[in-house]
C-alpha positions as CSV (number, residue, x, y, z in Angstrom):
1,X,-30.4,-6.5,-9.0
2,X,-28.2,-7.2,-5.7
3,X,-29.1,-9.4,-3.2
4,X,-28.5,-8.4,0.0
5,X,-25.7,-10.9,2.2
6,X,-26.6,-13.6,4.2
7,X,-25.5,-16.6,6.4
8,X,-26.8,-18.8,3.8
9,X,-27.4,-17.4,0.4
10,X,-24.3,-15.6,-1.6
11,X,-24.3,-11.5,-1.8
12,X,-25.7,-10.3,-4.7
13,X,-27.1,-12.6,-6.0
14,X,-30.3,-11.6,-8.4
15,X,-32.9,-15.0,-8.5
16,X,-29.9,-17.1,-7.6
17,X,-32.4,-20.1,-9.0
18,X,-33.2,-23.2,-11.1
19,X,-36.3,-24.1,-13.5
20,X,-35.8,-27.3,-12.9
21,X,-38.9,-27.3,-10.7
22,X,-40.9,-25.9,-13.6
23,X,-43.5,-27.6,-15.3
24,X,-42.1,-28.8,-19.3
25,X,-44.7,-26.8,-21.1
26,X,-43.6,-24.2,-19.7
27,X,-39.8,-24.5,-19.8
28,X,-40.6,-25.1,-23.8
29,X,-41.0,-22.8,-26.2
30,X,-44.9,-21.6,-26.0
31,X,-46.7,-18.3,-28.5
32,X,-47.7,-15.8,-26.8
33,X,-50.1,-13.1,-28.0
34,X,-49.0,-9.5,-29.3
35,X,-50.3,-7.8,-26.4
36,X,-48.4,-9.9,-23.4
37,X,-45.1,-9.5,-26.1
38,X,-45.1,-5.5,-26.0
39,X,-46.0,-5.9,-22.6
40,X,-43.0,-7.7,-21.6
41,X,-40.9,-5.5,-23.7
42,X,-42.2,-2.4,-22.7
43,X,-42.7,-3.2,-18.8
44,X,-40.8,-6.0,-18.1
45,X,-37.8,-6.4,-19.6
46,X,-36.9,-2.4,-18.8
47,X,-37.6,-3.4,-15.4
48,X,-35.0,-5.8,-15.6
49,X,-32.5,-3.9,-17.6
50,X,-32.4,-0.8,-15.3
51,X,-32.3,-3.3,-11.7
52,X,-30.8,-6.6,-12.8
53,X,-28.9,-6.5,-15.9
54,X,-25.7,-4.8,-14.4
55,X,-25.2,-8.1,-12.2
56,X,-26.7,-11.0,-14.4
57,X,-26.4,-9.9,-17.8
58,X,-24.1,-11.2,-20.6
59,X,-20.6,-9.3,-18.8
60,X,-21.4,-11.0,-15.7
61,X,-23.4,-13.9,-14.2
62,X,-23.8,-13.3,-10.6
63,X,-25.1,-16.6,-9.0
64,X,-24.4,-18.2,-12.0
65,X,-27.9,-16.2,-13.0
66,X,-28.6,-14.5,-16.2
67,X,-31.4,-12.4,-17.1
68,X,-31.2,-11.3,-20.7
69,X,-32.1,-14.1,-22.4
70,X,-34.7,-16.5,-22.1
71,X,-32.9,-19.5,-22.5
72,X,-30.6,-18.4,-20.1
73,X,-33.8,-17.5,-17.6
74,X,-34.8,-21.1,-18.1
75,X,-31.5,-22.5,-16.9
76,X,-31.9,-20.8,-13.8
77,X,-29.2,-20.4,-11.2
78,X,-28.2,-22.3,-8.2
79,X,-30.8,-21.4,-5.5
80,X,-34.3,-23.1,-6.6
81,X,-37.1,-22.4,-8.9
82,X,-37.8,-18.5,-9.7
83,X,-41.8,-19.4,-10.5
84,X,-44.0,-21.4,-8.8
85,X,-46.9,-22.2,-11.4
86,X,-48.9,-23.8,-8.8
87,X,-49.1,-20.7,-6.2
88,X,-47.7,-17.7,-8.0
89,X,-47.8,-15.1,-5.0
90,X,-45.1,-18.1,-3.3
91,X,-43.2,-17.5,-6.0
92,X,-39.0,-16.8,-4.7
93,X,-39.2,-13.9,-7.5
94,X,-42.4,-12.4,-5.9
95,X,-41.2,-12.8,-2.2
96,X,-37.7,-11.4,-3.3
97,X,-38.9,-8.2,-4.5
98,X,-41.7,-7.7,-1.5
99,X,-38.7,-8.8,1.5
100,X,-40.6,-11.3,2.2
101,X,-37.6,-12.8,3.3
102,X,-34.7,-11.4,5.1
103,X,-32.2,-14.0,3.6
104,X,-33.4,-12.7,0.1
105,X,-34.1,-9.5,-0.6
106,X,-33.7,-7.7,-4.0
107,X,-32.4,-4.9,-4.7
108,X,-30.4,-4.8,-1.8
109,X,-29.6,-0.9,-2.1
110,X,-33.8,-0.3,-1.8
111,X,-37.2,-1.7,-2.1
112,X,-38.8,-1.4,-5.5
113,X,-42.1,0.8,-5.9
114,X,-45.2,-0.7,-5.3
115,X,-46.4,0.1,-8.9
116,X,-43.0,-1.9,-10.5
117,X,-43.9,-4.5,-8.1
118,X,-47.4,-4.7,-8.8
119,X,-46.4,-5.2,-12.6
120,X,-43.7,-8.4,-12.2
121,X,-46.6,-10.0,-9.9
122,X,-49.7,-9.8,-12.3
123,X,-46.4,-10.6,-15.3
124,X,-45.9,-13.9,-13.5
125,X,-49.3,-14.3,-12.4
126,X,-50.3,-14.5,-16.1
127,X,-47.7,-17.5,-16.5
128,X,-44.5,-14.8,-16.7
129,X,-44.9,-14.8,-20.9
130,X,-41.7,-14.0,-22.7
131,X,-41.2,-13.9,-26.2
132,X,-38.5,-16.4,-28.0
133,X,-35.2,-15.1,-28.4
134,X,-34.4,-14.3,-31.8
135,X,-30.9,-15.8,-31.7
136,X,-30.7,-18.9,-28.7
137,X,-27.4,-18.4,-26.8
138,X,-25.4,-21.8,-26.8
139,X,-23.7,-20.9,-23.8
140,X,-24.3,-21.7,-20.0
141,X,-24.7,-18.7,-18.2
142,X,-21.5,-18.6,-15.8
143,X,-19.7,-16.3,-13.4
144,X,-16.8,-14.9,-14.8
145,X,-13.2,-17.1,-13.1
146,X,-11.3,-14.6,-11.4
147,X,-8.6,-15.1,-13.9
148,X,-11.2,-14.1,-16.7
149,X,-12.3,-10.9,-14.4
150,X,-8.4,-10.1,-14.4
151,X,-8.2,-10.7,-18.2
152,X,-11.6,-8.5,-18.6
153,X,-10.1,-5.1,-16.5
154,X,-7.0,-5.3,-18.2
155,X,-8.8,-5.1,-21.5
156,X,-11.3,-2.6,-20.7
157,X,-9.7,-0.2,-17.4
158,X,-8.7,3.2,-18.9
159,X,-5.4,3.3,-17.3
160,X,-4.0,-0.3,-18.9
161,X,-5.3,1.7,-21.7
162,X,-2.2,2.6,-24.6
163,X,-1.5,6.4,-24.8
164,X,-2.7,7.8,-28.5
165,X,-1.9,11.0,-30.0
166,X,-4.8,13.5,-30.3
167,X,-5.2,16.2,-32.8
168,X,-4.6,19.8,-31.2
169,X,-7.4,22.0,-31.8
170,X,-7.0,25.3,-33.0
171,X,-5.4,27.9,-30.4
172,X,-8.7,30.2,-29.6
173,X,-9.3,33.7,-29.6
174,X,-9.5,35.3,-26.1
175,X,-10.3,38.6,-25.8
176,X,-7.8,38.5,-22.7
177,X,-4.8,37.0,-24.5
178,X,-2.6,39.2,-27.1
179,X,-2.4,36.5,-30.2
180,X,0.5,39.0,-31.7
181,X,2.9,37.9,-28.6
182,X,2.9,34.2,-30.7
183,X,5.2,34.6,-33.7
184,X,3.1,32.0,-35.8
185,X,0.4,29.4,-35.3
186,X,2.0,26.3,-33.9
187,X,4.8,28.2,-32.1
188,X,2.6,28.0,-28.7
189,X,2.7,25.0,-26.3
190,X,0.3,22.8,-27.1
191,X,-1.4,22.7,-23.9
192,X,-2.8,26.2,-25.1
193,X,-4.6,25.2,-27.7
194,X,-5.7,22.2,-25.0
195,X,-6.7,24.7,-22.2
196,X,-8.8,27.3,-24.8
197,X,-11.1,24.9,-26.2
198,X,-12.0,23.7,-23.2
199,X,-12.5,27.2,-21.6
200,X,-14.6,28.1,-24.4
201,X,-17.1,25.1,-24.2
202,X,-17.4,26.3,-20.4
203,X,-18.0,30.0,-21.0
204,X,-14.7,31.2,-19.5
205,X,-12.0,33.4,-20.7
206,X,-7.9,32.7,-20.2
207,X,-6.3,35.0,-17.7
208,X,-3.9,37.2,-19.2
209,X,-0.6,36.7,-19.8
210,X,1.9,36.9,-17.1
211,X,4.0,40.3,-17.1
212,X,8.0,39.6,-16.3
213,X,8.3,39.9,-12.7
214,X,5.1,37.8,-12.2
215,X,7.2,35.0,-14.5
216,X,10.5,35.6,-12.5
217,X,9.3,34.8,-9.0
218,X,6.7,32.0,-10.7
219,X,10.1,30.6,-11.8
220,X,12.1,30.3,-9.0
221,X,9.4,29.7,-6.4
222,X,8.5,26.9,-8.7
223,X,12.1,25.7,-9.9
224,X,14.2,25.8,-6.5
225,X,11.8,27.2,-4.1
226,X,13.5,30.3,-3.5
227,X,12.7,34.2,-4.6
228,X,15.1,35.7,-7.1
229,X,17.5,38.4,-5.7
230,X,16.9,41.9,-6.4
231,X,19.8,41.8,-9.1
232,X,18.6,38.9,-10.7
233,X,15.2,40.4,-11.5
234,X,16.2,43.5,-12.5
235,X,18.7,41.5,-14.9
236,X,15.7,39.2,-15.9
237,X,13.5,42.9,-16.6
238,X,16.2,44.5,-18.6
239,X,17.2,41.9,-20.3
240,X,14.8,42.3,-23.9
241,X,16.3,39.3,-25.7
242,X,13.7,36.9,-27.1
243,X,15.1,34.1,-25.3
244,X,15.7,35.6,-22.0
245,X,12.6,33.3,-19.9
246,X,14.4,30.3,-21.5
247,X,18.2,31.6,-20.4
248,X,16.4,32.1,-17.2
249,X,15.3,28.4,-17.2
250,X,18.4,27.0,-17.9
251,X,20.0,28.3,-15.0
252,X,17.3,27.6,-12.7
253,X,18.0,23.8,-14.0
254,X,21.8,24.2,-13.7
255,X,21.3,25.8,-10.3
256,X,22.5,23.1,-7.4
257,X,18.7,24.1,-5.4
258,X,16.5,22.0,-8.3
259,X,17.7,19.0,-7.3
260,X,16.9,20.0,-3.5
261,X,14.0,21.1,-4.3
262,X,12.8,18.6,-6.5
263,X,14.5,15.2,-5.0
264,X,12.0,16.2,-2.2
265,X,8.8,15.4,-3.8
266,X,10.1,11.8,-4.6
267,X,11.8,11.4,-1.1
268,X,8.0,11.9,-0.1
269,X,6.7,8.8,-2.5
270,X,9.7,6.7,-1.4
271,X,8.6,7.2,2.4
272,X,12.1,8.4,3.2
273,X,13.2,8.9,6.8
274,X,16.4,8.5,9.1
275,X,15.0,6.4,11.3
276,X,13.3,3.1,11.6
277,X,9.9,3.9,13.8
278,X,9.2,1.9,17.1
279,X,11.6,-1.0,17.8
280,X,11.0,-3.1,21.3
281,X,14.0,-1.9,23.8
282,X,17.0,-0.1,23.5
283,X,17.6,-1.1,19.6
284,X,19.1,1.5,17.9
285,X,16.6,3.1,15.5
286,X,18.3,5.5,13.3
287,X,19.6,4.9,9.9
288,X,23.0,6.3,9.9
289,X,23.6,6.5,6.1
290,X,20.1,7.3,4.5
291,X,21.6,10.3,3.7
292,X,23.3,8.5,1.0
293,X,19.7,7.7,-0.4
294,X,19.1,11.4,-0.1
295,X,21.9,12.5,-2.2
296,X,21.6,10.2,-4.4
297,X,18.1,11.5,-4.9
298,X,19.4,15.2,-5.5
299,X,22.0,14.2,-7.5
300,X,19.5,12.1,-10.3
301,X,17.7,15.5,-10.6
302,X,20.8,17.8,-11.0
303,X,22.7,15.8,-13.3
304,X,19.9,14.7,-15.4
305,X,19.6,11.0,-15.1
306,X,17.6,9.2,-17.4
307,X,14.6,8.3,-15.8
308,X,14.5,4.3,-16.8
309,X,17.7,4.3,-15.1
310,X,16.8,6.2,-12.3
311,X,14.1,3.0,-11.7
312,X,16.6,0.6,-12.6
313,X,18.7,1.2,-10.1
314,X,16.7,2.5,-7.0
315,X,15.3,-1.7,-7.6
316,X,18.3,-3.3,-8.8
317,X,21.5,-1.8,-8.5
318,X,22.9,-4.2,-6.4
319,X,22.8,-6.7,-9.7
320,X,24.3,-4.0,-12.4
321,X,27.8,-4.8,-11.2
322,X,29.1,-0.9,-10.5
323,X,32.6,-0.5,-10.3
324,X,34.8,3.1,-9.9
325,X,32.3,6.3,-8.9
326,X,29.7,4.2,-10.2
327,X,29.6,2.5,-7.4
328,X,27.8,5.6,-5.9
329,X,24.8,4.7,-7.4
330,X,24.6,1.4,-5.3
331,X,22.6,4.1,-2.4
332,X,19.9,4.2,-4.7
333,X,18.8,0.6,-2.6
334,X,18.2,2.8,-0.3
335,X,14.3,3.2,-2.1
336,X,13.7,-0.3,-0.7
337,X,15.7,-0.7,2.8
338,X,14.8,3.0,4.2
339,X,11.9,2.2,5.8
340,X,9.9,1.5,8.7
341,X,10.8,-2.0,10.1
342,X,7.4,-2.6,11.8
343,X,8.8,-4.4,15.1
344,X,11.0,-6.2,12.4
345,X,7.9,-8.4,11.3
346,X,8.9,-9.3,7.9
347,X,5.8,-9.8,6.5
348,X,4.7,-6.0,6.6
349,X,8.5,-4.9,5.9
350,X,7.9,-6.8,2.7
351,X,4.4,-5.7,2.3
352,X,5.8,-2.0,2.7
353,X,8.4,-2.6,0.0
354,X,5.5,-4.2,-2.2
355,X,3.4,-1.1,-1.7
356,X,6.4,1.4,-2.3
357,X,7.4,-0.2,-5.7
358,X,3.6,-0.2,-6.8
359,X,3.0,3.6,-5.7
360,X,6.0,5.0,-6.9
361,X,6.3,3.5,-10.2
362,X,3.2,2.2,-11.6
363,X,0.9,4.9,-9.9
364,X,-1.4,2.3,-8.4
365,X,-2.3,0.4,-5.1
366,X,-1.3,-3.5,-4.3
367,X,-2.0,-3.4,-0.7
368,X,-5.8,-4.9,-1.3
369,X,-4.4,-7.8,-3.1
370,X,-2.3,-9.4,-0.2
371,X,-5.9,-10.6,1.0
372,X,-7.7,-11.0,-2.1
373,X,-8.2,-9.9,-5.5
374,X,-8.6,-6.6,-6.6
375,X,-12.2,-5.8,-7.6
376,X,-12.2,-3.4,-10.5
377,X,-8.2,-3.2,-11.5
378,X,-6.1,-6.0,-12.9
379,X,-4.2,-7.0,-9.9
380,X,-4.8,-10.5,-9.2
381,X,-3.4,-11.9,-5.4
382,X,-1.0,-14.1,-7.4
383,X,0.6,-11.1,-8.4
384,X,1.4,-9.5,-5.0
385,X,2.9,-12.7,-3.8
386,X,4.9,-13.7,-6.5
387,X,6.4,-9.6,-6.5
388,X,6.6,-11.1,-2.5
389,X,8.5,-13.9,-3.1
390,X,11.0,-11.9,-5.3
391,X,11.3,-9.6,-2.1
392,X,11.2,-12.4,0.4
393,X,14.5,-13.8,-1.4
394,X,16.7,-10.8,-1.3
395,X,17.9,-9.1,1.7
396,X,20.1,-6.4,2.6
397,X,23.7,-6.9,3.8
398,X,24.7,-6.3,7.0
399,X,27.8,-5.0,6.3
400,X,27.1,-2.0,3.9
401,X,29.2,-1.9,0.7
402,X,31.6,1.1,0.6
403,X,30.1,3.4,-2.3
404,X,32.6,5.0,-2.9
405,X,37.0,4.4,-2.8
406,X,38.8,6.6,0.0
407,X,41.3,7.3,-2.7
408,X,44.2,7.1,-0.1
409,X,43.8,10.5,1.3
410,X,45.0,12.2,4.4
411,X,41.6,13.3,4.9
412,X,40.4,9.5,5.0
413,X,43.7,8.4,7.3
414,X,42.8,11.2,9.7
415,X,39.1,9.6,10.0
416,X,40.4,5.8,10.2
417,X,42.7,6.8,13.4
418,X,40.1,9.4,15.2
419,X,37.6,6.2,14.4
420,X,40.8,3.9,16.2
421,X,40.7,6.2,18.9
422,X,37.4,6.1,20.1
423,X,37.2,2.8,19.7
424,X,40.1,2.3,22.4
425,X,38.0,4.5,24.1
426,X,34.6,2.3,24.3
427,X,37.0,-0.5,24.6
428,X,38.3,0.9,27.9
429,X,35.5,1.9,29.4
430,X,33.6,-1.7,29.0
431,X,36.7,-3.3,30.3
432,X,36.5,-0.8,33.2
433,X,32.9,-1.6,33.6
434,X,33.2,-4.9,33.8
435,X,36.0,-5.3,36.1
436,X,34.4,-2.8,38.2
437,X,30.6,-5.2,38.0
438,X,32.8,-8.3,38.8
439,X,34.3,-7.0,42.0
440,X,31.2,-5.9,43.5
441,X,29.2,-8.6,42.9
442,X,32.1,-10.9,44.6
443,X,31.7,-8.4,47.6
444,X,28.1,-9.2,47.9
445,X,28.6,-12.9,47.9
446,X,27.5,-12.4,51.6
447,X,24.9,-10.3,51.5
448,X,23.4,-13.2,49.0
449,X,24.1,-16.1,52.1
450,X,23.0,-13.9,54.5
451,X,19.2,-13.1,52.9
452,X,19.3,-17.0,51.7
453,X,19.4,-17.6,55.3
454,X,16.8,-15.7,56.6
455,X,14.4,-16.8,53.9
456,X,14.7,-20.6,55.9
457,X,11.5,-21.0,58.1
458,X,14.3,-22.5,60.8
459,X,15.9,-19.0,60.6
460,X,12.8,-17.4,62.6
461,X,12.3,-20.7,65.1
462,X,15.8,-20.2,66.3
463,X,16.9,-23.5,65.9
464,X,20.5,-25.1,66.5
465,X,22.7,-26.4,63.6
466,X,26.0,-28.3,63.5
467,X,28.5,-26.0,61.9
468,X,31.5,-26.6,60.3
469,X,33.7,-23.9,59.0
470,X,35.6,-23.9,55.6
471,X,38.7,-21.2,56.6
472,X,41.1,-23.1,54.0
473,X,38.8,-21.9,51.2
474,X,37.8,-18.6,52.2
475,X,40.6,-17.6,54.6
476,X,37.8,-16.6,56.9
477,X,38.4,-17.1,60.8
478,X,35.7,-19.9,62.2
479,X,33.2,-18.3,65.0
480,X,31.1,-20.1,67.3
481,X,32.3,-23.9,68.7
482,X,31.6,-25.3,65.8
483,X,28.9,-27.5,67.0
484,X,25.2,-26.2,67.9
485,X,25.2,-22.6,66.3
486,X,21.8,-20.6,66.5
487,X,21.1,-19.1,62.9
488,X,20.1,-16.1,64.7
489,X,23.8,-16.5,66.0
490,X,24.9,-16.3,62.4
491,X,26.1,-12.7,61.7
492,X,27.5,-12.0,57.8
493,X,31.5,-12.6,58.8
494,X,30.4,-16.0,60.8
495,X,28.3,-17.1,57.2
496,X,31.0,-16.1,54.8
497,X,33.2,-19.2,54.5
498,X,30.8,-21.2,56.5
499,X,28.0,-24.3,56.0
500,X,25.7,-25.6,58.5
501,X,24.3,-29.3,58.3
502,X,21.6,-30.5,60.5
């Protein structure tokens, strides 16, 4: 049983209580008669296995609760007495089951029927008799430590589970399928003899076997995502070597397409893009060599690369000191810095990386454990921060290594000085712009004085100041006599150059 949650009492928590309350006779060890013992094991105790066992059983001891054992009833849990001797109806068992109580309510997924609860209330209004344990269990009933719940899916998940050979069945007889196209039993795939027995135990039959031009187009559709040419499947059709699907799949794999193709698929799990999503003003937002990343991509699946290497180095390359052409291989980093940059909030860039490294190479989900523990996988929090703090302490350069040498070419000259020239050109035009932005703003100089001016309240009560011109500085020509000026008097060539005092 689950117990619904609460402010006060833990969820699911099945008679989260104590015996200590009970009366020692009986807490001890008492007879009871033959009847009340098949009763309790043909009424009770099911009652219990099919509602309560799954939480407070001998895997797990919600509420440090158990409720397969008697000694381990006794002990209770942490929540008060289960039975109330004295007044059996106010018993927490009883009042759980009815929802008597909305803090405590059991099961929480439903109410049980009124017969099921009409037998646990006349079971503990007899006393709640259960026979001795054959064996007494010399351990406390506890709830499982979360390292211990880590310890326990690893053991038991099917995935952490080690791959084991299985013998093939034999390949079946399908009316639909020509046996005589196999030279010998054992030359099929093995996924035939996999496929058939299944089919069989299902009532099905295999389709037949695909006729030439049917494989052709399969092929390339499949292999590089393109149809064949009219000469290449008239070549495939005529050609009546034994081999010739093979031939045909070699040069599918040879073809420079695959890798296009293909390198797409894993482009998708590495979350690849050219730009960076949403970044706060006029930052610039593209990637300008995650192409790199992308042919590296293409490349792995063209020439072949091993695929513990290919993980290697999309994670580490930066630390397998690549010299020469290998030094290409250093875009593969591109797995773990082409991504979004989330307003550049470094937790979720490294929670992003975490996630991306988990997905693509282990085939699971991390994400949950950056709050807590995952619930039915072995991936505990401490995991997700200490693969964190690996990714908190690296960073990416901000100067990009070259990948690969420019091997003195007039190719890579021409670039350097078209790359020389616009840069004179930017150069020129910011100098322009500036020069251009300084000049005006010391023509406006006035226009500044001038609204200063009218913002003063004595600027719209017309009253007098003593003014005193500074023509040596500004090479302006004094206006006025100098003495009681009205500000409304004040036109822009008069202010420019000149300071009033009270």
């Amino acid at each position: 049983m689950k117990m619904q949650l609460s402010l006060v009492i833990p969820a699911c928590v099945f008679l989260c209580v104590s015996l200590l309350g009970l009366p020692n006779a009986w807490a001890e060890d008492v007879s009871i008669s033959a009847e009340q013992e098949k009763h309790f094991e043909s009424v009770i105790r099911p009652i219990f296995d099919a509602h309560c066992i799954e939480c407070h059983g001998p895997d797990e001891q919600e509420g440090e609760f158990r409720l397969d054992r008697r000694d381990a009833f006794l002990l209770g849990g942490g929540s008060g007495p289960v039975i109330n001797t004295d007044n059996p109806p106010a018993s927490r068992l009883i009042r759980s089951i009815e929802y008597m109580d909305s803090s405590l309510q059991m099961p929480p997924d439903g109410k049980l029927s009124d017969a099921t609860i009409d037998h646990l209330r006349q079971w503990v209004q007899a006393g709640a008799p259960w026979p001795a344990d054959q064996m007494k269990s010399n351990e406390e009933p506890k709830e499982l430590t979360p390292e211990a719940v880590i310890a326990k899916h690893s053991d038991e998940h099917w995935s952490y589970q080690p791959v084991q050979s299985v013998e093939l069945p034999p390949l079946e007889v399908f009316p639909s399928v020509d046996l005589t196209s196999y030279d010998s039993v054992g030359s099929e795939q093995p996924i035939d003899r996999l496929v058939g027995g299944k089919l069989l135990t299902r009532g099905m039959q295999a389709n037949e076997r695909a006729d030439r031009r049917t494989l052709i187009n399969r092929a390339y559709f499949n292999l590089i995502g393109l149809p064949p040419t009219y000469e290449q499947t008239e070549a495939f059709l005529s050609d009546s070597s034994p081999d010739a699907f093979e031939k045909l799949i070699e040069q599918l794999l040879d073809n420079p397409h695959y890798g296009e193709r293909w390198a797409r698929h894993w482009l998708d799990i590495a979350r690849y893009g050219d730009t960076t999503g949403y970044i706060a003003g006029s930052a610039e937002t593209r990637y300008p060599y995650a192409f790199t990343f992308r042919d590296y991509v293409i490349d792995a699946f063209n020439s072949g690369k091993p695929y513990d290497q290919f993980i290697i180095e999309q994670i580490a390359a930066d630390h397998l000191n690549l010299t020469g052409d290998e030094k290409k291989n250093l875009a593969a980093m591109g797995f773990l810095t082409v991504g979004r940059r989330f307003m550049n909030r470094q937790v979720d860039i490294i929670d992003d990386q975490i996630d991306v490294v988990s997905r693509g190479f282990l085939g699971l989900s991390v994400a949950c454990a950056r709050c807590h523990d995952h619930k039915y996988d072995a991936i505990p929090t401490a995991d997700y921060y200490s693969l964190y703090g690996v990714l908190a302490s690296s960073e990416a350069p901000p100067e990009l290594p070259l990948i690969s040498d420019s091997n003195d070419s007039p190719e890579y000259h021409a670039f350097l000085e078209a790359k020389a020239a616009k840069k004179k050109q930017v150069d020129q035009w910011l100098e322009e712009r500036r020069t251009k932005t300084e000049k005006e703003l010391q023509e406006r100089i006035s226009d500044y004085l001038v609204y200063l001016a009218k913002s003063l309240p004595q600027y719209s009560a017309g009253e007098k100041f003593q003014c005193k011109a500074n023509v040596a500085r500004f090479g302006g020509q004094p206006q006025g006599d100098g003495n009681n000026t009205s500000l409304n008097q004040i036109n822009r060539p008069n202010l420019f150059g000149t300071y009033c005092v009270t």
